[in-house]
N, C-alpha and C positions, 0 to 999 in steps of 0.2 A: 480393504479398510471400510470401516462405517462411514455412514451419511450422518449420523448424528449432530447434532449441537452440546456440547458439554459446557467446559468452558471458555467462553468467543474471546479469542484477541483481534484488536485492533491498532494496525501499525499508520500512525500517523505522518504526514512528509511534511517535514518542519521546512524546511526552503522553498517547497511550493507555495504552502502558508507565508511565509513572509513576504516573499514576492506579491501574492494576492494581495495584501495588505500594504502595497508599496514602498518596500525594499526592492526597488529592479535591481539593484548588482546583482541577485541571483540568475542575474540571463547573461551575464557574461561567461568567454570559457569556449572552450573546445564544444560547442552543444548548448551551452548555456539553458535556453527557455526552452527549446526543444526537446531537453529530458527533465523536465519539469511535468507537472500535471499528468504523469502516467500513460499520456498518449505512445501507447508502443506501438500501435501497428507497425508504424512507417518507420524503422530506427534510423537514427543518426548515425553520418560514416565517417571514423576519422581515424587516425591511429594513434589517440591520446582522447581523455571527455575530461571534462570541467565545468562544473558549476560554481557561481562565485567568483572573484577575484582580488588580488592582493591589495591591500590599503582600503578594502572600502568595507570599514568599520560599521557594523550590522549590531545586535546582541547579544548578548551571551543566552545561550541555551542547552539544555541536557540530550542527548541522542545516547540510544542504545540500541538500534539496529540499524541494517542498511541493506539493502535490496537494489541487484539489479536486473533486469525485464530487459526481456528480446535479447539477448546477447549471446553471442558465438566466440566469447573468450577462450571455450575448454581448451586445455593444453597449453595455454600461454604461462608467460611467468609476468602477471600481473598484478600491478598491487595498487591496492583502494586507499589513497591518505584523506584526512581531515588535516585541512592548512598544509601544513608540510611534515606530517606522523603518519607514519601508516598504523592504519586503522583494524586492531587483533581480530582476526577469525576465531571466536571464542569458540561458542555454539553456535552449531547449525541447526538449522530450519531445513532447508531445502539444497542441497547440493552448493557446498559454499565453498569445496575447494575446486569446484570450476571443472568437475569429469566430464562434465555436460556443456552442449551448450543450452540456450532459453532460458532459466532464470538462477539465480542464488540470492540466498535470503542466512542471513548468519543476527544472531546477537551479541551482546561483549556488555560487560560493566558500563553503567552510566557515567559517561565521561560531560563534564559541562566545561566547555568554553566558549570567543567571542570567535565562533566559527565565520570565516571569511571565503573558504571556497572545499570545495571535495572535488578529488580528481581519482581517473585513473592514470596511471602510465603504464608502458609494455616492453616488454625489451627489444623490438623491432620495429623496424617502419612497415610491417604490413596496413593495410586500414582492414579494419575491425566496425561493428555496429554495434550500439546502445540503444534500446528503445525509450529507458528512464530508470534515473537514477533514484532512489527514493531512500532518504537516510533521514532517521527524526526518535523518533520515540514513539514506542506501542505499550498501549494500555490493555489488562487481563481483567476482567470482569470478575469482580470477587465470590464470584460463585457461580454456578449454574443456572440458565434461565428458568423460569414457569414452567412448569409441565404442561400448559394450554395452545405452548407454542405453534405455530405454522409454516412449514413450510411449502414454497411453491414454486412452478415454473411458469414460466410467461414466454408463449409463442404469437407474442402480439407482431411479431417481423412477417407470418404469415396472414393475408387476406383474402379471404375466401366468400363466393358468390355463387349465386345462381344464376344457371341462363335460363330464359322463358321454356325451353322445353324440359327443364325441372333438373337439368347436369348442376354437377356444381365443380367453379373452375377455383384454382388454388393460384397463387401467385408469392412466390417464396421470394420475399426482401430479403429477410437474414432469419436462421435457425438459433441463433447460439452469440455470443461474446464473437465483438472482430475478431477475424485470426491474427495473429503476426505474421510478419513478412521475416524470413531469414533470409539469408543471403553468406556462401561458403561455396566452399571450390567445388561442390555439385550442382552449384545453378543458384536460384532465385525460388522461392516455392512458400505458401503458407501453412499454416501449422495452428490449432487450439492455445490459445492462452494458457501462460503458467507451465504448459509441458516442457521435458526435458530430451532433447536431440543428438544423437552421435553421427559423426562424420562415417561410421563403419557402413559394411555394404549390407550386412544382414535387414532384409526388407523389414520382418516383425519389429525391428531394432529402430525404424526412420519414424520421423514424426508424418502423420495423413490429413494432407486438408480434407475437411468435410467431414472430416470421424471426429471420435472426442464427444465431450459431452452436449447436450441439445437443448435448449432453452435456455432463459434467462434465469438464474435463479432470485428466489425470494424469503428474508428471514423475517416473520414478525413475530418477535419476542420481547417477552416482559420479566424483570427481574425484584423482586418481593424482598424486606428486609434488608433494603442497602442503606447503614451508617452515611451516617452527614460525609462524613471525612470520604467515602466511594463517591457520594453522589456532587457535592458540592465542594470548589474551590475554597480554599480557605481564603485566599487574596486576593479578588481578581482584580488587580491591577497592572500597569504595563511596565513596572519598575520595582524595587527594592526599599522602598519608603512605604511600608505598608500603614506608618503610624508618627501623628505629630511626637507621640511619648515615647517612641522606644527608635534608638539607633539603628540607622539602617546595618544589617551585614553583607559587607561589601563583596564577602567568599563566594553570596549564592546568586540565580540568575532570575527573572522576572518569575514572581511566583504564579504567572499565566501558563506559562511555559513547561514549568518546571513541576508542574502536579499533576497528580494521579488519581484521574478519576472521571467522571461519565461527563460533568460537566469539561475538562478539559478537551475529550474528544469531540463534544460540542462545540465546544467554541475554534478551534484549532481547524475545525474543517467548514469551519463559517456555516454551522449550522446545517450542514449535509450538502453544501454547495461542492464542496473539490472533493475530487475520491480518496479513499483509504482502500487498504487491501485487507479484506476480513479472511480472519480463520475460523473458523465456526470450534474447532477443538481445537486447542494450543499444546495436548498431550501429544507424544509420540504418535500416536496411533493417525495425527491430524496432518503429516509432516507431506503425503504425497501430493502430486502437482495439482489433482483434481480438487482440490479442499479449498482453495485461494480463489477468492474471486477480487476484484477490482469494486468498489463500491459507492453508494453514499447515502444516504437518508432521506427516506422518498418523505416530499417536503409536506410539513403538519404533522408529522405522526410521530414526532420526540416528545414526550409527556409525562408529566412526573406530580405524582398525589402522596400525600405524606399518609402513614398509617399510623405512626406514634411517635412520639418522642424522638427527632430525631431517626425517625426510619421512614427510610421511603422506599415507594413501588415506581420504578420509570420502566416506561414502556415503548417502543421505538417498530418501524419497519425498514429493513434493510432490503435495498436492488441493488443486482448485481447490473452493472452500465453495458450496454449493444456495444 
């Protein structure tokens, strides 16, 4: 498949966001704050994971994906609920009925409620590992970037020097994205982010530390022509009173939340502070492991100049995190 940029989705983690914004129940649970914030290397080991917990009333908000990172689920009979539903394997993204282990990414119909915990269960006491659970709502870029775009890689993990007799010595911190750590009934070993694992003995078939992709990547792109209603929130406020004249509707959830569009993923990731998982193409063609990177918005560079009427050009750089 191509390296391209088409059209970029961005999957935001709504329970990571709340918790940053002080909702802590999101760290209770089987895992709680530990599969938060996307830090997979090092997964959590239990044989049940839980975010959230019961009675501790948070807000209502919309989620239509859910991703989970680092995990050696394949083969089990597993199942993903929001509060106490399990949560439909619609569409897949990335390997969501679990053949694999390492990651599954599935979408489903936007469901909105006053979400209080996501769990998994398993039908055995084995313990199993989670690196991070990520379930929230991703936003599609209503069209393709600028053709000026840039992409790039960053080997800033190597630093390199000269000695006085004119050698030059290298010294390799990191090449590429932490690996993950798995961990299954052949040992302990790490692995490229985002790749998919099988227990089988066929060598081509095993995940390789140290192979995999190299660098950091980088996307600076800008998008021309985006309507008010892409770029800016209609409401942004933290509640359902958008107006002294007109009656709240009690059916919908904070219209912060609950919109779709550039400024939403702004704000929901505090500005490029917590990561999102970018797909640079959201087509088929963008579905394999190497196209995911873990992300955030290298800080200053979200900028947005209006060219007419209600139309505007925002322009952004996207790093992918060591």
């Amino acid at each position: 498949m191509g390296k391209q940029v088409k059209t970029p989705r961005f999957y935001v983690d709504m329970p990571t966001f709340l918790h940053a914004t002080g909702q802590l129940g999101w760290d209770n649970g089987n895992g709680g704050a530990e599969l938060l914030y996307m830090n997979c290397a090092n997964p959590y080991l239990g044989t049940s994971f839980q975010i959230g917990v019961d009675n501790n009333i948070k807000t209502s908000f919309p989620i239509n994906f859910c991703a989970l990172l680092n995990h050696n689920l394949a083969g089990t009979n597993s199942v993903i609920n929001g509060n106490d539903t399990e949560i439909p394997l619609t569409t897949n993204v990335i390997n969501y009925d679990k053949v694999y282990n390492g990651t599954t990414i599935f979408t489903f119909a936007e469901d909105n409620q006053v979400w209080e915990k996501f769990t998994i269960t398993i039908d055995d006491t084995t313990q199993y590992q989670l690196g991070s659970m990520v379930v929230g709502k991703y936003f599609d870029c209503p069209n393709s970037p600028d053709l000026n775009l840039t992409m790039s890689r960053r080997f800033d993990g190597i630093k390199s020097q000269k000695t006085i007799g004119g050698k030059t010595l290298s010294n390799i911190y990191y090449d590429g994205p932490t690996e993950w750590t798995m961990n299954n009934a052949d040992g302990t070993y790490k692995y490229p982010p985002f790749e998919l694992d099988t227990t089988g003995t066929d060598f081509d078939q095993r995940v390789k530390s140290g192979l995999g992709r190299k660098g950091l990547r980088s996307w600076k792109l800008s998008f021309s022509y985006i309507a008010e209603t892409d770029m800016w929130m209609e409401n942004e406020v933290s509640n359902n009173v958008i107006s002294d004249s007109e009656t709240p509707d009690v059916t919908k959830p904070s219209p912060m939340l609950s919109d779709n569009s550039f400024n939403f993923v702004w704000n929901c990731t505090l500005g490029g502070t917590l990561p999102f998982i970018f797909q640079p193409d959201n087509s088929e063609d963008g579905r394999n492991p190497d196209q995911f990177a873990i992300c955030t918005f290298r800080e200053n560079t979200f900028s947005v100049q209006q060219q007419a009427h209600n139309v505007y050009k925002v322009s952004m750089t996207i790093d992918e995190l060591d």
